[in-house]
Each structure stands twice: as structure tokens, then as C-alpha cells.
N, C-alpha and C positions, 0 to 999 in steps of 0.2 A: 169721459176719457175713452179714446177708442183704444182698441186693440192693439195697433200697432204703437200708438203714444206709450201704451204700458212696457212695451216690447223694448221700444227705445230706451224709456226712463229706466228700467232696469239693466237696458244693457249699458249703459253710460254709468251705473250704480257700479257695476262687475268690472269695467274696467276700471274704475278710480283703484278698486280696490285691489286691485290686482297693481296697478302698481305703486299703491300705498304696503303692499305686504311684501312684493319684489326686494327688494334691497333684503330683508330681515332673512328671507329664505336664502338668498342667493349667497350670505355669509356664512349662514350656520348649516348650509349646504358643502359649502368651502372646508369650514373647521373641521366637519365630520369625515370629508374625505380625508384632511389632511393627516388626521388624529388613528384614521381605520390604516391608513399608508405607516406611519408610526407603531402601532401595534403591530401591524402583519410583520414588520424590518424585524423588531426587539422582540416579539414573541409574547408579549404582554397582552393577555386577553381578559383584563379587567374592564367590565361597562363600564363603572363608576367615574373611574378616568375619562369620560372622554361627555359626560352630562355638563360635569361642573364648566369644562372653559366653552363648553355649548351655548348654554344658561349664559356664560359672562358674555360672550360673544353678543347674544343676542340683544341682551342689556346696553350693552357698550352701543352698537349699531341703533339701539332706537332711542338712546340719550341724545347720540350727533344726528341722528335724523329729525329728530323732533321738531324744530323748526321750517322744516320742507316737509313735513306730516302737516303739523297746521297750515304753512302756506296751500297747502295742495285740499285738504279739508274746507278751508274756508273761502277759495278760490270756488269749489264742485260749487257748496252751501249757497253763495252768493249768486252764482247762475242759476240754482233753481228755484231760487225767491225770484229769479228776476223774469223765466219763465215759466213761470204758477200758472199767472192766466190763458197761457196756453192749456194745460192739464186741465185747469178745475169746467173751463169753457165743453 
């Protein structure tokens, strides 16, 4: 495998997964503003409040994701069985 084959396969590896992780960031990104906007109004500067609907958020988002994780998993998977022969040559 040359150099550049690896360059590729890795960068095709970086983007799946960027946006296999996109969605999960971009919610619990969401909640935390919303929750930091909510404390700063009310005056409430407890961490603990704003972990737990983080944790659920994140949960929640990779339960309805999960089916377009594995499509998009076994979509990458399937294309790079299919060119192996290109790498291993």
C-alpha cells in the first residue's frame, strides 16, 4: 500500500466518523447552551443540573440515530471489502 492509499483510507475513515459523531455533538452542544442560558436568567449555578438532561439528551439522540449509524457503518464496511484489492495489491 502506498502512501498516499493510506492518506486516503484514513481520510475516508475521519470523515465517516465525523459524521457518525456529528448529530450526538451538535444536540448535547444545543442542550448545554440552552441549559447555560437557563442558569445564567434564574441565577442557578448548579453543574449537576445541566450533566443529567446532557447524559439523556445524548442517549435519547443515539437510540433514534441508531439505525442511520448502522446504515452508514455497514454502507463505509461494505465498500471497503469491496476495495481491499486495491490496498492489499
Amino acid at each position: 500500500m502506498s502512501p498516499d492509499m493510506a492518506v486516503e483510507l484514513a481520510r475516508r475513515l475521519l470523515m465517516e466518523a465525523l459524521l457518525l459523531v456529528a448529530p450526538v455533538l451538535l444536540m448535547a452542544a444545543a442542550v448545554s447552551l440552552l441549559l447555560s442560558l437557563v442558569q445564567t436568567l434564574t441565577g442557578v449555578q448548579e453543574q449537576t443540573l445541566t450533566a443529567v438532561p446532557r447524559l439523556l439528551t445524548v442517549a435519547v439522540v443515539i437510540l433514534l440515530m441508531l439505525p442511520w449509524f448502522l446504515h452508514r457503518l455497514t454502507g463505509y464496511t461494505i465498500g471497503l471489502w469491496q476495495d481491499l484489492h486495491r490496498y492489499l495489491g
